[in-house]
C-alpha positions as CSV (number, residue, x, y, z in Angstrom):
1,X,-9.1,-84.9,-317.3
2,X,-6.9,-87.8,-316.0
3,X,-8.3,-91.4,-316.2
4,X,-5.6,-92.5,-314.0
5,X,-6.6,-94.5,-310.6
6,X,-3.9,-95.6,-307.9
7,X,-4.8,-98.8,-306.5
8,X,-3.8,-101.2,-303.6
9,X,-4.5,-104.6,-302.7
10,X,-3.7,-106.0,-299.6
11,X,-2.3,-109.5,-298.8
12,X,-2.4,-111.0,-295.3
13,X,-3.4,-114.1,-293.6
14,X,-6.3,-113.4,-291.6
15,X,-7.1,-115.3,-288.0
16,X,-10.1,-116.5,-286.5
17,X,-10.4,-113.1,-284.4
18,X,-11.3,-109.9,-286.1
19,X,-9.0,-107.7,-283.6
20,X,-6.2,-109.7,-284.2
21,X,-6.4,-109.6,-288.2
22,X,-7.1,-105.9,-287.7
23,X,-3.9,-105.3,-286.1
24,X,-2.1,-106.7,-289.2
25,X,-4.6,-104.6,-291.5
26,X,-4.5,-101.1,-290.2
27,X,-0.4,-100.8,-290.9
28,X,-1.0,-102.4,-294.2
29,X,-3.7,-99.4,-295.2
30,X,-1.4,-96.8,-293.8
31,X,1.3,-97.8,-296.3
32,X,-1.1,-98.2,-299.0
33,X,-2.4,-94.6,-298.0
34,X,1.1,-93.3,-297.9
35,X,2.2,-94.4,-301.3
36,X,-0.9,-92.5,-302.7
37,X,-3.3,-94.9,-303.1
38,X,-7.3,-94.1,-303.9
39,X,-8.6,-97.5,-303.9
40,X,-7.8,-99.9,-301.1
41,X,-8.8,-103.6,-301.8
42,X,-9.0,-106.4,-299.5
43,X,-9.3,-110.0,-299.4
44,X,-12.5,-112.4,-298.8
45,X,-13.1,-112.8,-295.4
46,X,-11.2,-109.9,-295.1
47,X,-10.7,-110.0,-290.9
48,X,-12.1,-114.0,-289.9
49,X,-11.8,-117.5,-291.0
50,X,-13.1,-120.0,-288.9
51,X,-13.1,-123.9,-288.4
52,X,-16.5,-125.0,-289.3
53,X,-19.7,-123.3,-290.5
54,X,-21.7,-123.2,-287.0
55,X,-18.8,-120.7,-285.4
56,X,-18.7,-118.8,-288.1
57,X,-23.0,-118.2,-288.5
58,X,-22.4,-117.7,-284.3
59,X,-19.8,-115.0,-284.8
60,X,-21.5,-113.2,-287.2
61,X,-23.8,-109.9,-286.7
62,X,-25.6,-107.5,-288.6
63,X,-23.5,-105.1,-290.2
64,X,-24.4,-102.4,-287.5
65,X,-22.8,-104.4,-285.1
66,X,-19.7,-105.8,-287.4
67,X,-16.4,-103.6,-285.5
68,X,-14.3,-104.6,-289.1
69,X,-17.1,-103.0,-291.0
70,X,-17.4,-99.4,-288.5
71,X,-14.0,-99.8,-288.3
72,X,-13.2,-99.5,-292.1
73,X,-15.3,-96.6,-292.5
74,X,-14.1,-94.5,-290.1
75,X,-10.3,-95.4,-291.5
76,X,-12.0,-94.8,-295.2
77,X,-13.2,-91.4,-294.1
78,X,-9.9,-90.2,-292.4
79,X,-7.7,-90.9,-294.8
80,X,-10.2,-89.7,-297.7
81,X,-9.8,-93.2,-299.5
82,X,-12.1,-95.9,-301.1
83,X,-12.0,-99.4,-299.5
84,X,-13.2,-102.6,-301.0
85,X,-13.8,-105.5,-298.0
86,X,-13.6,-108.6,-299.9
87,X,-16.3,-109.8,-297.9
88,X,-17.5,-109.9,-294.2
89,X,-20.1,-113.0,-292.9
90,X,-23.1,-110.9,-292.1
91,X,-26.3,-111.8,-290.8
92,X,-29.1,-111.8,-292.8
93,X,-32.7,-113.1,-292.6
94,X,-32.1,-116.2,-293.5
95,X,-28.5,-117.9,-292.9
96,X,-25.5,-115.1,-293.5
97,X,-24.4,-113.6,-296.6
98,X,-20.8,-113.6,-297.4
99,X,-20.6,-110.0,-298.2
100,X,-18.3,-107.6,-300.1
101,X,-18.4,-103.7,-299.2
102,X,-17.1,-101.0,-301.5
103,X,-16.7,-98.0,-298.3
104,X,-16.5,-94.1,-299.9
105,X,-14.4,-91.4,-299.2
106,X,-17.1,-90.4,-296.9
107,X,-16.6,-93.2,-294.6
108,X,-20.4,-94.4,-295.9
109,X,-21.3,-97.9,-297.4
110,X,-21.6,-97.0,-301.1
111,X,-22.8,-100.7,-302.8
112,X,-22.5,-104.2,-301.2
113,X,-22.9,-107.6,-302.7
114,X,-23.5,-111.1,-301.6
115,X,-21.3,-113.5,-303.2
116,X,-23.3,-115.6,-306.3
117,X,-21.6,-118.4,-306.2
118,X,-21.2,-120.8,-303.1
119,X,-17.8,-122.9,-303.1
120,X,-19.6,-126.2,-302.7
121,X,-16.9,-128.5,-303.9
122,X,-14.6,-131.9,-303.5
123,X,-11.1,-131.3,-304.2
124,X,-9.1,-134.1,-305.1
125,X,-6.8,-134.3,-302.3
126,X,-9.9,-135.1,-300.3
127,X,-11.0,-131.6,-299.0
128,X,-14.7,-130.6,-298.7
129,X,-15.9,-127.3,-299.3
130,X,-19.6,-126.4,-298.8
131,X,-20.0,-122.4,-298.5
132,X,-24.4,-122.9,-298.8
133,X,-23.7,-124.8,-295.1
134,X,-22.9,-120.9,-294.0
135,X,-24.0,-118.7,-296.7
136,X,-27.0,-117.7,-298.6
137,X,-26.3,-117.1,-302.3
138,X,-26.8,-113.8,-303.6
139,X,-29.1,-112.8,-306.8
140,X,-28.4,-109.8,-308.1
141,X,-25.1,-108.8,-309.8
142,X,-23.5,-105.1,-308.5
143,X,-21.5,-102.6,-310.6
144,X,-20.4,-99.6,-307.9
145,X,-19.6,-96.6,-309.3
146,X,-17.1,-93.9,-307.9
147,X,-16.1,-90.8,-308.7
148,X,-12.6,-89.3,-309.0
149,X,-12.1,-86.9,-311.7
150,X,-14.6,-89.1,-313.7
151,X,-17.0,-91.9,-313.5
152,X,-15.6,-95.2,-312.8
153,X,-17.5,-98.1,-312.7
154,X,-16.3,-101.1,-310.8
155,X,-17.8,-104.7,-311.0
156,X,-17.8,-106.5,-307.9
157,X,-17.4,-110.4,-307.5
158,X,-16.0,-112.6,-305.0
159,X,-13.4,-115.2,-305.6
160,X,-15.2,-118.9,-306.9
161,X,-17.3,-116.1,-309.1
162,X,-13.7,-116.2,-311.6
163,X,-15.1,-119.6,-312.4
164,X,-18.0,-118.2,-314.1
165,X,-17.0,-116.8,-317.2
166,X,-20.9,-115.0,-318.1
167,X,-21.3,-113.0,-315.0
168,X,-18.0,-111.2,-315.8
169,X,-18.9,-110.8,-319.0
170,X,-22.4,-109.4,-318.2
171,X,-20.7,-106.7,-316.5
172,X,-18.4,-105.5,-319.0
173,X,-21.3,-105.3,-321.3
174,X,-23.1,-103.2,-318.9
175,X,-20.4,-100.2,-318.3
176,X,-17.4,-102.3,-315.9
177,X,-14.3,-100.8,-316.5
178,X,-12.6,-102.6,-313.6
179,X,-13.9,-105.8,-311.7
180,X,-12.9,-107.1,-308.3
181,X,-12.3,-110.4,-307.4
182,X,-11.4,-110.3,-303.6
183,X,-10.4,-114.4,-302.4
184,X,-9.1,-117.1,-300.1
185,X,-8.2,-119.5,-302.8
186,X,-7.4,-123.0,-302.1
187,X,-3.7,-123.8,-302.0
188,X,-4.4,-127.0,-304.1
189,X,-6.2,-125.3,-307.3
190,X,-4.6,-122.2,-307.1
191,X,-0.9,-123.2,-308.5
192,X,-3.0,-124.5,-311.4
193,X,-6.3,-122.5,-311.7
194,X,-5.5,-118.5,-310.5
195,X,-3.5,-116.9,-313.0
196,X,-5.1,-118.9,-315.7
197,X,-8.7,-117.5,-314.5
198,X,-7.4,-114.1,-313.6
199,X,-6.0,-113.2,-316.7
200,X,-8.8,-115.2,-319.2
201,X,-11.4,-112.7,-317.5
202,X,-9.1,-109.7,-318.4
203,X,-8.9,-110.5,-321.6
204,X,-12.6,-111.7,-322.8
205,X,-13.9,-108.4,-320.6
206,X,-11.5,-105.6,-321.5
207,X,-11.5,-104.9,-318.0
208,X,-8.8,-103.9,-315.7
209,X,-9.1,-106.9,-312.9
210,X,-7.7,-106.3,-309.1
211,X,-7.8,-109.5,-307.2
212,X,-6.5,-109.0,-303.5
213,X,-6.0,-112.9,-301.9
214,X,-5.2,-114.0,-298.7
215,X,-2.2,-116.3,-298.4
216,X,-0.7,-118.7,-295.4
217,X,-1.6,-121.2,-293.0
218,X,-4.2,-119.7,-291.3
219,X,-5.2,-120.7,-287.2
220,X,-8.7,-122.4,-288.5
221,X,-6.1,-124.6,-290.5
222,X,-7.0,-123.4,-293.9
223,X,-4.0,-122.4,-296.2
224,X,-4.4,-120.0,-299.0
225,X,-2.6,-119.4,-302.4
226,X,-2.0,-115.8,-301.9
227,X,-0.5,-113.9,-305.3
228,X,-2.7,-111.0,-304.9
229,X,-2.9,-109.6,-308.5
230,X,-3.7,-106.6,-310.4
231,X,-4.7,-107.3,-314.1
232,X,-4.6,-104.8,-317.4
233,X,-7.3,-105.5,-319.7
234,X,-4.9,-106.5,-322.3
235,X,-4.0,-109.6,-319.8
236,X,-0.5,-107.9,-318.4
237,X,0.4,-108.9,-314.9
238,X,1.0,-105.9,-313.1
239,X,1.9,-106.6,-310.1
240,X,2.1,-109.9,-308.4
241,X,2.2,-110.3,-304.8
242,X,3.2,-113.6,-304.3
243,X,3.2,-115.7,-301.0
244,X,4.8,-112.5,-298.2
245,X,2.4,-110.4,-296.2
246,X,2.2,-107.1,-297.5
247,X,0.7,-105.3,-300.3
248,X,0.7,-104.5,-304.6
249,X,0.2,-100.9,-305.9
250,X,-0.1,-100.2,-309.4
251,X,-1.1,-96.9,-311.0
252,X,-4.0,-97.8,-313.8
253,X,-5.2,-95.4,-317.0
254,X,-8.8,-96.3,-317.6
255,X,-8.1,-95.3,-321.4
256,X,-6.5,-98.9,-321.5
257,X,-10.1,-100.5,-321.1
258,X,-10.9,-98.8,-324.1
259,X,-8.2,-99.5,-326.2
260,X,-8.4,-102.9,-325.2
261,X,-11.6,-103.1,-326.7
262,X,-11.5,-101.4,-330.1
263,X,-8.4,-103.7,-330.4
264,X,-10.6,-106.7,-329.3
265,X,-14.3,-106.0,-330.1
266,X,-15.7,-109.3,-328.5
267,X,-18.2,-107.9,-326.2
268,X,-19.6,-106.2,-329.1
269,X,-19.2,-109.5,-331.5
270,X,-21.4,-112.0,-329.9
271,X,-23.5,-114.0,-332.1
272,X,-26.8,-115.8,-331.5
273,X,-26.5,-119.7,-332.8
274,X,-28.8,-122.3,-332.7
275,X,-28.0,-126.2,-331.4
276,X,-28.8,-129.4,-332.2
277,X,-28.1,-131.0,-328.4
């Protein structure tokens, strides 16, 4: 039974109008479709960035009414694929959850999850960050599960998640074989902060990490690092896709999550310790 999975991340620099972004997508998942691909990932705020927080909780709709959402499934289901969405802004009782979708072959919503942690922050250069103006924080961690030739189980996270080292690790102990890490990291930290992040949860989790970014100057004036990545659990850069527009495929055997492990038994090695702080 092969353990082998073909995956694809996609790397664009979204606009403020979901049609327009689209129009860059839909080529990108053709080519990922035509070099064989299963699994489709794409970036956080996969089709919109906006200028401020009130346009963006004014744009958003429930995910009945969200054209990049029906959109994806129908492409899902015609071309017999799995797509991650990084995350869409999606109306929820409250404010709007910034929301990642894991589509099946089916075209169908299979698992979603509402990003855990908020990038409230002040960079040094000066820039603000505060997602919880927008966003709602989700609550409950997600591991999806599809099926190819076996079960595969697939953590999902969302970009300032990497900087959480326990939730990763609470879904490698629970099953995760691969984790995503869709994003629109900052320019400024991510020279600095990406690879280093990327690659530290690969290795503590044994898990195979596929981190699909968006990169550019974007119209709300945003820029973002880019260097989509796909991660083995042993902490190998697979493919890298720097700065351009476009997209990384690798071809992945799940027996290297295992090997990684017996090689590495930290999940299995944690020890309970008392302090005196």
């Amino acid at each position: 039974m092969s353990n082998n999975l073909s995956i694809s991340c996609l790397q664009y620099t979204a606009t403020k109008e979901d049609s327009i972004t689209l129009k860059t997508v839909k080529p990108l998942i053709n080519k990922a479709v035509d070099l064989g691909s299963n699994f489709i990932a794409l970036p956080e705020c996969a089709t919109a960035l906006q200028n401020n927080p009130e346009i963006t909780k004014k744009l958003a709709t429930s995910e009945s009414e969200n054209i990049s959402l029906q959109t994806f499934k129908k492409i899902a289901k015609d071309n017999n694929v799995y797509i991650l969405i990084g995350s869409l802004p999606v109306k929820t009782e409250h404010k709007i959850a910034n929301r990642s979708f894991l589509i099946g072959p089916s075209g169908k919503v299979l698992y979603k999850y509402d990003k855990i942690h908020l990038f409230d922050v002040e960079l040094p250069n000066g820039d603000i960050f505060k997602e919880s103006k927008t966003y709602s924080h989700g609550s409950k961690a997600i591991i999806a599960t599809i099926k190819l030739n076996k079960a595969i189980k697939i953590g999902m996270t969302i970009c300032y998640d990497i900087r959480f080292p326990q939730l990763y690790h609470d879904l490698a102990r629970n099953g995760a074989d691969i984790i995503t890490v869709p994003s629109a990291f900052s320019n400024l930290t991510g020279p600095f902060h990406w690879h280093t992040l990327l690659k530290a949860r690969a290795i503590e989790t044994g898990c195979f990490i596929i981190a699909p970014a968006q990169t550019g100057l974007h119209p709300c004036g945003r820029k973002s690092f880019g260097h989509s990545l796909i991660i083995s659990p042993w902490g190998e850069i697979l493919a890298d896709a720097g700065r351009d527009v476009g997209l990384i495929n690798a071809k992945i055997n799940l027996e290297e999550v295992k090997k990684a492990r017996l090689a590495i038994p930290s999940l299995k090695s944690k020890k309970n310790y008392s302090t005196n702080f």
